[in-house]
N, C-alpha and C positions, 0 to 999 in steps of 0.2 A: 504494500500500500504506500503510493508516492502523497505525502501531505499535499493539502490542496492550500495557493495564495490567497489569501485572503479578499482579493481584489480579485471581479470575476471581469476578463480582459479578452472579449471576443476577438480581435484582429489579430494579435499574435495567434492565440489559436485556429479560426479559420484559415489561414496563411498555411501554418505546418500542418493541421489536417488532411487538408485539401492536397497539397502537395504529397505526402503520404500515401492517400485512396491512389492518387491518379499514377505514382511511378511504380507503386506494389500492385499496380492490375485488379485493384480490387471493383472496377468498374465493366470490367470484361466478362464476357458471358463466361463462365469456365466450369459448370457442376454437371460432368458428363454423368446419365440416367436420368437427370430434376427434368421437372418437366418445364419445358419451353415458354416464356414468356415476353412480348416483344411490344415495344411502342416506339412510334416514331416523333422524334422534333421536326414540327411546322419548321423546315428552315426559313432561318431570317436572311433577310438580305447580307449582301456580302458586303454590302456600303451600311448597315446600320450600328445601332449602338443600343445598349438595354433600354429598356421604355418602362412603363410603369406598366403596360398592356403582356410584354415578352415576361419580368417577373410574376405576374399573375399567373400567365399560362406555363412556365417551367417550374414553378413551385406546384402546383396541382399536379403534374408529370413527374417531378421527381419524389415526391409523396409518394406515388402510386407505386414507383418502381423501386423504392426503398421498403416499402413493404410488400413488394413480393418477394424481393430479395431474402428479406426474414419471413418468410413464409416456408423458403425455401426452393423455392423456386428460381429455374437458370434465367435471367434477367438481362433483358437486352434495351439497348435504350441507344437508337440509331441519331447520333449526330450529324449537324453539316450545313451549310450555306447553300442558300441561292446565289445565282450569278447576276441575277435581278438586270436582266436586258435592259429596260430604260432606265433604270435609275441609276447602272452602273456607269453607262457611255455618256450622262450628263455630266458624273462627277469628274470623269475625264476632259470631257469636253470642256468642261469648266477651268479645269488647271491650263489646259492650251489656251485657251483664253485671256487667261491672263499672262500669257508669255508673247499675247496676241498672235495666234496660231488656231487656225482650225482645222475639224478631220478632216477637211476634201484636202487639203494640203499636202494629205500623205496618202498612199494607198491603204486600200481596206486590210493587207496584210500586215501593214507597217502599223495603221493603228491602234487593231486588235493584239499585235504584241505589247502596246504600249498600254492598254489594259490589262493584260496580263501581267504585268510589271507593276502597275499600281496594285492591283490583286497580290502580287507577291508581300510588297510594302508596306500596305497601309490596310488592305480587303481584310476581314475577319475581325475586325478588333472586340465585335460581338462578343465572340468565342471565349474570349479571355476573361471578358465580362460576366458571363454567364458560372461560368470557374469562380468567381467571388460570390455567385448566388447559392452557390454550392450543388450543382446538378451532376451528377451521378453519370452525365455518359460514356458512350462507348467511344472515347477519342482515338484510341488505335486502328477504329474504323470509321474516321472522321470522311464525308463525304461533301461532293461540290456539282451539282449539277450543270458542269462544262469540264469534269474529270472524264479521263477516255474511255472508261468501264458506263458512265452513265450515259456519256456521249454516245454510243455504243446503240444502248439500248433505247435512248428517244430517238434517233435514225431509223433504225429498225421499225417503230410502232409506225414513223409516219410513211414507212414504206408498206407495211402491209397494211395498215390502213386506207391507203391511196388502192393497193392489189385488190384491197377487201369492197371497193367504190365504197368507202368508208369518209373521204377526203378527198373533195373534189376544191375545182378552181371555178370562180364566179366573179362576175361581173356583180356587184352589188352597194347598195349604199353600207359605207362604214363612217365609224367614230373619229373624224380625223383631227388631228391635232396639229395645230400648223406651223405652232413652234418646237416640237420634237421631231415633223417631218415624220411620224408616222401613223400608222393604225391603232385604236385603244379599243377595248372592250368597253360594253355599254358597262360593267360592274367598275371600270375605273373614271367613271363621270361623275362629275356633283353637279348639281343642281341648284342654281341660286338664283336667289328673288332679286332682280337689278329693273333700276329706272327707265322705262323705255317708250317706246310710242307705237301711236296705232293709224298708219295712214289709210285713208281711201285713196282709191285710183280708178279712174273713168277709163274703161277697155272701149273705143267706139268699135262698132259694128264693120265687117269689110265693106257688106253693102249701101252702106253709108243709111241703114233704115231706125239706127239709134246707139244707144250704146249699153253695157252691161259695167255695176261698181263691186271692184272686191276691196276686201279689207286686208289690210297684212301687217306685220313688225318689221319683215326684210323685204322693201321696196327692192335692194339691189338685184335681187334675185330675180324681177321680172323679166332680165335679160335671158333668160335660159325657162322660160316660160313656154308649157307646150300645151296647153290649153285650160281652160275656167270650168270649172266643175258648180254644179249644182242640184241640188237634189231630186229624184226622179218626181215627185211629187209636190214640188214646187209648184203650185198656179202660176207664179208673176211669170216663170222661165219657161213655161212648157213648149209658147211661142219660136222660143229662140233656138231649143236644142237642134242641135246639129249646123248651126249659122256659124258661119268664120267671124272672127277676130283679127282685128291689125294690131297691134301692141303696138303701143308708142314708143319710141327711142330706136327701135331694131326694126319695128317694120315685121315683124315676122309673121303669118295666117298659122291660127292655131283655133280648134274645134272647141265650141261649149259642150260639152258633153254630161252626162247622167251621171249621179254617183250615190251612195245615202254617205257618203262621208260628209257630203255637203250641208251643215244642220240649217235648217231656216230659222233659227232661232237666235243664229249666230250672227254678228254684223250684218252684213248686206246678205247674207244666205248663198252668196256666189262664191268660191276660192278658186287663187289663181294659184295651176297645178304646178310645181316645179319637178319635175321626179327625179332628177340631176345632183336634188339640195334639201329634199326633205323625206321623211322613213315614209309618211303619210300618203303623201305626194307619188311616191315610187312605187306602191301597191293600188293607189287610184291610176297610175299612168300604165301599170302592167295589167288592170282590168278594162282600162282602155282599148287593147291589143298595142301598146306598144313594148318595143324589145328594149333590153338595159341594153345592147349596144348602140340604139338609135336614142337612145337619151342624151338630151345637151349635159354639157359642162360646163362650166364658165368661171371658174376658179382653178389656178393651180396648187401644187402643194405647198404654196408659203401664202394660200386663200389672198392670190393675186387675182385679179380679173385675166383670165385670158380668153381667146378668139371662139366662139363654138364651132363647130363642125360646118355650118351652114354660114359661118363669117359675116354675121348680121349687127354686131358690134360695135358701135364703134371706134373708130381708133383712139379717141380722148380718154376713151373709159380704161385702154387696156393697162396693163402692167399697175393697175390702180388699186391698193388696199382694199379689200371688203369694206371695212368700215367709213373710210373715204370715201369708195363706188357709193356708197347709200346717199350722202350728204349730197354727190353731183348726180344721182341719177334722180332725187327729190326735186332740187333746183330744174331741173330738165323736164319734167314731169309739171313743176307747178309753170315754168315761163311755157310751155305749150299748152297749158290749161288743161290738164289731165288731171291733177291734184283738187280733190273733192274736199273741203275745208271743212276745219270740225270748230262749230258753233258750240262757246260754253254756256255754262247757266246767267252767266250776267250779257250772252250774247256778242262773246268778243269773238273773233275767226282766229283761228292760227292753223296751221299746217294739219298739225295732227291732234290726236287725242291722247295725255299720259294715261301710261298704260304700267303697272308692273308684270315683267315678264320674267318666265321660266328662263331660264339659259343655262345651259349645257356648259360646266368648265373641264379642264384635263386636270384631275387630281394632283399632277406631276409639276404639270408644264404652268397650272394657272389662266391657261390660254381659251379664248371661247373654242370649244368646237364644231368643227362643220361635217353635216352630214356631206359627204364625198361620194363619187363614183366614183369605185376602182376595181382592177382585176385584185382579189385576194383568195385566201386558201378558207377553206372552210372543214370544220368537223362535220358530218349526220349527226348533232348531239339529239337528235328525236330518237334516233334510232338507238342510241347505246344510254340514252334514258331508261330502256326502259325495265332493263334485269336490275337495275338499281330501284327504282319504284316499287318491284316486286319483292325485292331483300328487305326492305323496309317495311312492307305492308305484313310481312311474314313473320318479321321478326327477325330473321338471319342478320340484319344489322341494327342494334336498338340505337334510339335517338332518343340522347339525356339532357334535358327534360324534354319529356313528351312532348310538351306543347308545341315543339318547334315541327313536328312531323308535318303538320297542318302547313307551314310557311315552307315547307321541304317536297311535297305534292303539290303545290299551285303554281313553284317555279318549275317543278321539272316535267311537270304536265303538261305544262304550254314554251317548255324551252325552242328558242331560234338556233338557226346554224351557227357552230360556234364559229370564228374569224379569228384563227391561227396563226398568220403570217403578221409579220414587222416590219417596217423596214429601216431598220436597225443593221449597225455592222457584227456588234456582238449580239453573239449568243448561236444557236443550234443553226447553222445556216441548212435554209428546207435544201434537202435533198433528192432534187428535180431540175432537169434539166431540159431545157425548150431547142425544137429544131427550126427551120426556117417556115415552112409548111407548119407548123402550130402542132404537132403533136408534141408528148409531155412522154417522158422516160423519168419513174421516181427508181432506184438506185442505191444502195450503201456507198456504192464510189462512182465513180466519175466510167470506170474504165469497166463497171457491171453496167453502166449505162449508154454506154458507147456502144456495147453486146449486144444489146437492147435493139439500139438505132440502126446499126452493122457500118460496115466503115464506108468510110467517106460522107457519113451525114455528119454536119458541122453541129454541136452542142451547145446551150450556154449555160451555165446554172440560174439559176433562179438567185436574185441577189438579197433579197429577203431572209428574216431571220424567225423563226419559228416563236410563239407567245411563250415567253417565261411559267404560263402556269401551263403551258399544254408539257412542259418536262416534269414540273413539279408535280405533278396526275401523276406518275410512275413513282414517285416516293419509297410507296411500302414495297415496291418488290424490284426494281431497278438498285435501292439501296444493297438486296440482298444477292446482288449479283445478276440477276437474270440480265441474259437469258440464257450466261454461262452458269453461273452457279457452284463455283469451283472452293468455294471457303466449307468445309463442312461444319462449322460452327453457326453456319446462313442457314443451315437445312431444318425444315420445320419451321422456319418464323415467318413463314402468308398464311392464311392472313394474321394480321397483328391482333392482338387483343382490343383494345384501345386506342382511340386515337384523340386529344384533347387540343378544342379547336375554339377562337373566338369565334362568334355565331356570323361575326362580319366578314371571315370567310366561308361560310358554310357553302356557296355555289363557286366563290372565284377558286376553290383548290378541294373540298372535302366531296363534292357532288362531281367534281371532276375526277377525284382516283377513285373515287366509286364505278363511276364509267368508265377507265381504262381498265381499272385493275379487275371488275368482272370480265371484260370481253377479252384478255388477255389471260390472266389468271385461274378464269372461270369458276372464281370463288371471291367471298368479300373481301376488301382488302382491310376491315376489321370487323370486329364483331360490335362492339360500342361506339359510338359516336356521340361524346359530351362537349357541350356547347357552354360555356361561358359567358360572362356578361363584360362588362366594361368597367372600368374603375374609373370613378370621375370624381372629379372635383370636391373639396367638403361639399360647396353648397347644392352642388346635385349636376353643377353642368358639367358637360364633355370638356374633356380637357384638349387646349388649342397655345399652341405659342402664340395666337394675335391675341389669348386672354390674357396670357402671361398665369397661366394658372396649371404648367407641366411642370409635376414633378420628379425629378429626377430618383431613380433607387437609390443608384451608385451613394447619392449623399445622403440617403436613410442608411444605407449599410455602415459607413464610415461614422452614423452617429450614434445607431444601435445597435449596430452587429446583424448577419444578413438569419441570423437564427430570428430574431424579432420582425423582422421584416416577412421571411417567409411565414411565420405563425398567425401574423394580420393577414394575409390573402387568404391562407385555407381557414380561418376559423369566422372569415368576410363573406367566403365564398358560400351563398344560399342560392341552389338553384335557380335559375330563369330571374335571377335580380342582377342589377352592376351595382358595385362597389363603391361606396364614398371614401374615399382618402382620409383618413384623421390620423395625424404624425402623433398626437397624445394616444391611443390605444396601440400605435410601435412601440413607444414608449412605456407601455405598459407591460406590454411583451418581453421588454428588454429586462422590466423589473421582474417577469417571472422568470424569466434566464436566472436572474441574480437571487432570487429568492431559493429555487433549485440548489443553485451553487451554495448558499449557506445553508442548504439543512442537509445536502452530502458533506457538508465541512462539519456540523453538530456530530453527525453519524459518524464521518473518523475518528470523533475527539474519543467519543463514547464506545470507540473500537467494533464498530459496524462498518464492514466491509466488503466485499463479492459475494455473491451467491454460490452456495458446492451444489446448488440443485437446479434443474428446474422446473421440478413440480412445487408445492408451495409446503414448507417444514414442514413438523409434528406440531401441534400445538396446543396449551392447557387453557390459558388465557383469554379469560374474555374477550381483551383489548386486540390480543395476535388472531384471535378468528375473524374477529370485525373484522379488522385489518384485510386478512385474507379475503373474505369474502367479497367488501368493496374492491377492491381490486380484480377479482374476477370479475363480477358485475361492468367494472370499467373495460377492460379486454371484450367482452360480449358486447358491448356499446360502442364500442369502437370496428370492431368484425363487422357488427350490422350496418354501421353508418357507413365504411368504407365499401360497401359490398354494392350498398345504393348511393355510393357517389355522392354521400352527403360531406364533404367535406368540413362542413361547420360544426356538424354534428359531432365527427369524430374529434375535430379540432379541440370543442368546447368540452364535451366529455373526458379529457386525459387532463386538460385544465384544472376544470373543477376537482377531479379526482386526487391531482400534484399538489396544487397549492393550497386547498381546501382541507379533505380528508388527511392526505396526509403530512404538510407540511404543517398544517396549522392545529389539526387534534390529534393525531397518531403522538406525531415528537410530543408533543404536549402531554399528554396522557401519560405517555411512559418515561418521563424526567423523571430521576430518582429511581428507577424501578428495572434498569436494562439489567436482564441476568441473559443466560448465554442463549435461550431461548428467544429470546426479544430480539435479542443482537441478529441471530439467524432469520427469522420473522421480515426484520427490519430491512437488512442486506437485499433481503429477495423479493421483497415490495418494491425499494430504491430500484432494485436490477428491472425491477418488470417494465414499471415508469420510464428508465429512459430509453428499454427497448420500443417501447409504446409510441417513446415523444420524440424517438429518432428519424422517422419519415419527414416532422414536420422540423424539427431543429436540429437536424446533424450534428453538429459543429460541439455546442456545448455535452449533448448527450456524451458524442464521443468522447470525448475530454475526460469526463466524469466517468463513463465507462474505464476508460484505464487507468485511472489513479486511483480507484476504489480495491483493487485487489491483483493478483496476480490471474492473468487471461492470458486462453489459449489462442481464442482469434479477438480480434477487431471487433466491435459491436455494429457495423456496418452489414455481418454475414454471422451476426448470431441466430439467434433462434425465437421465433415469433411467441410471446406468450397460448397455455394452452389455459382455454377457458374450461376447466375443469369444474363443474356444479358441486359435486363430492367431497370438496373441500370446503364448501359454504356449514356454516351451522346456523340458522337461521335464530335460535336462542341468544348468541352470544350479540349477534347484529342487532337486533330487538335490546337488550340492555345496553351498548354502548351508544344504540340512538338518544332509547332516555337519557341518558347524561350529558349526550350535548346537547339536546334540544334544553335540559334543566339549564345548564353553565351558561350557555346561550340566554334565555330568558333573565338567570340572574346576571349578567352580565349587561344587558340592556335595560335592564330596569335602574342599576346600578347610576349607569350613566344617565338616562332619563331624569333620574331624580336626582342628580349633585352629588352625591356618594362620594366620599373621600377614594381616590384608587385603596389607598391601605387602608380602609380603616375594613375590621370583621364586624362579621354582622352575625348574628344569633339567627335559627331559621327553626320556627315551630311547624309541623305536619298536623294538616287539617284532612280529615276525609281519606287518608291513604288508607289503600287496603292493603292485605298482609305480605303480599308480592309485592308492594311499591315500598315498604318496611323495610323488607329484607333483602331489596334490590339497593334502598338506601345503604344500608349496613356495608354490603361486600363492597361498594362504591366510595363510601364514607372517608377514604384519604383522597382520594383525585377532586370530590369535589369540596372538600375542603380548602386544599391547595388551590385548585382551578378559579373557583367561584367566591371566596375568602369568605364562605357561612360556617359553622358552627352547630350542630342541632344542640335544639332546648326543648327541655322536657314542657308537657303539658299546651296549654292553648295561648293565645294572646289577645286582645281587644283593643289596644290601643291602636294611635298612628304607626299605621306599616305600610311597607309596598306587599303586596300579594301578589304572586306568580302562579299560575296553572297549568299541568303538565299533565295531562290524561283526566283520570278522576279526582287527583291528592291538590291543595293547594298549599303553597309553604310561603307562611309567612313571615316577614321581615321585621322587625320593630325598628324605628326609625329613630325616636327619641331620642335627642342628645347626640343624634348623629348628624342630624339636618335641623333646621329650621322649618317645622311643617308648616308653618301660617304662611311664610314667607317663599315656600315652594309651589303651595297652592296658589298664591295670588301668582310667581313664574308661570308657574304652567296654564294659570286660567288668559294671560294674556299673550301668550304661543300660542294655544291654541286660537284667542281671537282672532288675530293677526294671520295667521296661513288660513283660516275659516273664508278672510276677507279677500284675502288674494286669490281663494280658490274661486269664490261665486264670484270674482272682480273678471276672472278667465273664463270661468263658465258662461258669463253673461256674452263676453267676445264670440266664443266658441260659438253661444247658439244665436249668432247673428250671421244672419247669411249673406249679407253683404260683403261681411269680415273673408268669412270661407272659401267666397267668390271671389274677388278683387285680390286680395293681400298674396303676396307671394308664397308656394307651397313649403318654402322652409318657414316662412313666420307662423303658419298655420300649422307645423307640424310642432313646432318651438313652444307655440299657447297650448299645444297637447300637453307637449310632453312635462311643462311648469305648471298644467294642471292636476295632474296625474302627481306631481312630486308635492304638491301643497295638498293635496287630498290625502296624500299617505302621514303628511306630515300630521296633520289636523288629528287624524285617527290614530296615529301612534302615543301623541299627546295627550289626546284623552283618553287612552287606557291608563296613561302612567299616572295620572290625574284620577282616575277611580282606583286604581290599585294603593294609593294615599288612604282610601278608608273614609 
């Protein structure tokens, strides 16, 4: 037994821990026969750095795999980076930048090494970060989705994919971003309310018999306008369908056509069709009968104005910013009197009507984005939707919590073609290769593609770079080698047990390896799927560097040590809720780290040390079966809560068990009293706890695990407690309640009324029956000690406090101890005073003004101060009748 410092000093210890597990292997799978147990890390970007979001979800993960670990089970827990396509080649782009240098400067060879270089340098520093949170993984099988093993295997998918018409090439409207220059998924779009307007425009007639008004927010766009939509059942229009248009500025004849997208309810009930520039637009133009190669353009990729197809443009407008084009094509539009003015309520004209409008940003870039026409790659995500719907409905993959299943069928019941391709320099360049004649050769290499073609057909690749999350889909079993498979320590881990996900990816990566990994693996690629909430802000909002309201871990760790930090996530984490931030309940954490720490330092003084068992002693003692028996009770509290994923549950349960039960009445009770039985008793309680409290606090547990006694292993690969029933005595638990529910009562009372801490108090027994006697008797030195009473023969009638504990009351005589006149008039005006402040909240609360209007923390705030002055009022006036 190594004495413990008196100072409990989390950073020295996490520091040699941690270094310890990770160069002795104790993180690698190694228990040939144990049965398999596997989960993957969400990888993080290879350009980021810990978040408050990354801690939430590797504390839940490394919980889970720490106690499989001590379950006994062989534990695999797959690390690694993404290569993060656009967010990596901006960070690049960024430093050439400032060397004032950009990527066309160099070939697309030259720069992708030049990323690879910053990746050597600076890529990762996550990794290291996550090592101070303390997570358990598998680093000797650290992974990078652009290593040559995974490179490997996402080549592969999108070759048989393409073999399988799983992955075709389309002409279609996509998310384009115009200062990243490339394609984005509608999941990496936000959405924001911005100040905008709402022009009308007078369409005349070709045959000069009238004219037709649409409404719109992008006036520019009418240059690539290929006909006015209105709805089949429009009276005002029915005249007009099928009558040509001249569009002013371009001159172009384009059809009024039918549509019910057109609402008459809406503006003018007329819309002008773009299909070139809007998702709406593009499925009214393809029920049209027209073809996405006969759709206009009229923007290029940096959403310049360029020439359409039919060069009806004109030459002022071209090379002209979108948002510029709108200003001159307005101007244009109002000096040939095409611009229909909008009259306000005091009857003033102006241009348009304020309008706030929806607008599309790139999560990334900041940048608005434009629905585009372009040739891109696509997934059948309908089509590998749909073993995944079924895994789910079945159960073969459960979704924690339930409730999310509901938001997990309405996206993948109505999912669109997913849009795979980039055009990005880094990342999976698609492997496909185009010939002059437009046929398509998909390929592992260049020279199986050439096989393909036969020789002398001229090749080009395709210069686009495959979507970051179509690699990350291969996770759980690209990680394990496939579709070599040559590690045999990989064999057996598809699918994964587990996989623990913010709910904010749950379509952009979790519904995605659910679709790869059945139509490849043709099994789930886990059996759970738990969803997490957010951690936000004390006052309840998302956390945003424009609030200024992120906080960083890294400087919770450094303040509390990452043991208290991780015990706030999992003991926060309540299903299907996010997480408020409060630095004082880390803080609290940090006290029970240190609270631990001094009652293993009590236990050495007192010569309690390791456990020689682990089943739970022999034992005579009341106090040592109690003992026992809350502790299995806590073990069986914690099985259940982990088994349903209740992390709070199991969190709060080992809590209350540690600091409570036994920190604060076990030690108690048995001051003065340790003989070798106790000692044994004691050791193996201490042992259980911090096997218990080690999934959720490593660091310290460990610590204490090896300075408590001479050990065989690590407590990182000990032995899970057995919640053995057999060892409960249900008598002996039954009398050490009584006595702390007694010590408790007298202990409250004590302080309620002024009570000197030292002074004893005499205690007469009223009403007890002959078992509350004789349970007094055996008990008679602890709570003497404990509760500083005394019994005294016979009855009393005077001023006493009176306490109640089943049927017996025992009372206090107060006389000479207190000032009773002088306590009652105290306590008669406590109680007034919280009475007043209660009904002063109450009266708030039931005002529904208050409830409606006031912000949800100050409403939650009058709760919660009413709830505390109503206990307060009521605890006072018991100790106010207990005076007698």
């Amino acid at each position: 037994m190594s004495e413990l410092p008196k100072t409990f000093d989390p950073t020295e210890i996490e520091t040699r821990w941690y270094a310890h597990w990770e160069t002795s292997g104790q993180f690698r799978p190694d228990r040939p026969g144990a049965e398999p147990w596997t989960i993957v890390n969400p990888p993080p970007n290879v350009t980021g750095s810990l978040h408050i979001g990354h801690a939430l979800d590797n504390t839940l993960q490394d919980v889970l795999v720490r106690h499989a670990r001590l379950k006994g089970k062989d534990a695999l827990w797959v690390v690694g980076t993404d290569h993060a396509g656009i967010a990596t080649q901006m960070v690049v782009e960024r430093q050439l930048g400032e060397k004032q240098q950009k990527r066309t400067d160099f070939t697309r060879d030259e720069f992708v090494a030049k990323v690879w270089q910053w990746k050597e340098e600076s890529g990762g520093e996550i990794t290291q970060q996550l090592r101070r949170l303390g997570c358990s993984m598998d680093w000797a099988n650290e992974r990078f989705t652009m290593d040559e093993g995974f490179s490997k295997a996402v080549l592969k998918v999108f070759v048989d994919l393409y073999n399988q018409g799983l992955i075709y090439r389309d002409k279609r409207l996509v998310n384009w971003d115009p200062g990243l220059g490339t394609a984005i998924s509608d999941l990496e779009v936000e959405t924001k309310e911005v100040k905008g307007s709402f022009w009308q425009i007078r369409y005349p007639l070709a045959d000069g018999s009238g004219s037709i008004t649409v409404a719109t927010t992008r006036p520019e766009t009418m240059l690539a306008d290929m006909a006015v939509a209105v709805h089949p059942d429009d009276e005002r229009y029915k005249a007009m369908l099928g009558k040509q248009i001249k569009l002013p500025i371009t001159g172009r004849l384009i059809p009024i056509v039918a549509d019910e997208h057109a609402d008459p309810t809406l503006g003018t009930g007329a819309v002008k069709i773009t299909p070139g520039h809007d998702f709406n637009d593009f499925e009214v133009g393809k029920r049209a009968g027209m073809k996405a190669g006969e759709m206009l353009n009229m923007l290029d990729a940096k959403a310049q104005v360029t020439q359409t197809s039919d060069g009806l443009i004109p030459n002022d407008l071209l090379g002209v910013d979108r948002f510029w084009a709108r200003k001159l094509v307005v101007e244009k539009l109002k000096a040939d009197g095409f611009l229909v003015p909008f009259i306000d309520k005091e009857g003033v004209e102006h241009d348009a009507e304020p309008r706030t409008i929806q607008t599309p940003y790139g999560d990334r870039s900041g940048d608005v984005i434009e629905p585009w026409l372009t040739d891109q790659w696509y997934v059948d995500a309908e089509t590998l939707a749909k073993r995944p719907i079924e895994a789910v409905q079945s159960g073969a993959i459960k979704i924690v919590p339930k409730s999310w299943e509901k938001t997990f069928f309405n996206w993948m019941e109505n999912i669109q073609p997913w849009c795979v391709s980039r055009q990005l320099w880094w990342g999976h360049r698609i492997p496909a290769w185009f010939a002059e004649d437009g046929s398509i050769y998909a390929a592992l290499t260049e020279e199986e593609a050439q096989a393909q073609a036969g020789e002398g057909v001229a090749l080009t690749q395709d210069p686009d770079v495959l979507d970051t999350w179509f690699s990350s889909a291969l996770w759980p079993f690209a990680t394990m080698g496939w579709p070599e498979n040559t590690d045999p320590k990989l064999h057996g881990r598809y699918p994964n047990d587990v996989l623990i996900s913010g709910f904010d990816i749950l379509f952009f990566w979790d519904a995605r390896m659910m679709m790869q990994g059945m139509h490849f693996m043709q099994d789930v690629p886990f059996r759970t799927l738990y969803l997490h909430g957010l951690v936000r802000a004390a006052d309840g909002q998302k956390m945003s560097k424009s609030k200024g309201n992120v906080v960083n871990p890294l400087g919770l760790i450094d303040r509390y040590g990452a043991d208290a930090l991780r015990f706030f996530m999992a003991a926060m984490e309540s299903q299907g809720r996010d997480i408020k931030m409060d630095e004082k309940r880390v803080e609290g954490y940090r006290n029970f780290a240190t609270k631990l720490w001094n009652a293993a330092r009590f236990c050495q003084s007192n010569g309690i040390g390791a456990s020689k068992t682990l089943e739970a002693p022999a034992s005579t003692l009341a106090v040592n079966k109690w003992i026992i028996g809350e502790t299995i009770q806590t073990v069986q509290a914690v099985d259940l809560a982990l088994a349903d994923y209740r992390f709070d549950g199991a969190a709060n349960a080992i809590y209350q068990f540690a600091w409570s039960r036994f920190c604060d009445w076990y030690l108690e009770l048995i001051k003065g009293t340790i003989d070798d039985e106790t000692k044994a008793v004691a050791g193996w309680v201490l042992d259980q706890i911090l096997v218990m409290l080690h999934p959720f606090m490593p660091f310290v547990t460990e610590e204490l695990w090896s300075k408590l006694g001479q050990r065989d292993y690590d407590l990182i690969v000990a032995k899970w407690p057995i919640a053995d029933a057999r060892a409960m005595d249900p008598g002996a638990g039954k009398e050490i309640d009584w006595l702390i529910r007694l010590v408790s009562e007298v202990r409250s009372s004590r302080t309620e009324l002024n009570v000197p801490p030292g002074a004893r108090l005499a205690v007469h027994l009223r009403d007890a029956s002959a078992d509350t006697l004789a349970r007094y008797e055996r008990l008679a030195p602890a709570i003497a000690r404990m509760a500083r009473i005394d019994r005294a023969e016979g009855d009393f009638t005077g001023g006493a406090a009176q306490v109640v504990v089943d049927e017996a009351t025992f009372v206090l005589p107060l006389e000479g101890v207190i000032d009773l006149a002088a306590e009652r008039t105290r306590l008669t005006k406590a109680i007034d005073a919280a009475a007043k402040e209660r009904d002063s909240l109450a009266g708030r609360l039931n005002n529904a003004s208050f409830v409606e209007r006031a912000k949800p923390e100050a409403v939650d705030k009058a709760r919660a101060d009413h709830a505390e002055k109503s206990a307060e009022a009521e605890r006072l006036s018991a100790a106010l009748a207990r005076l007698g």
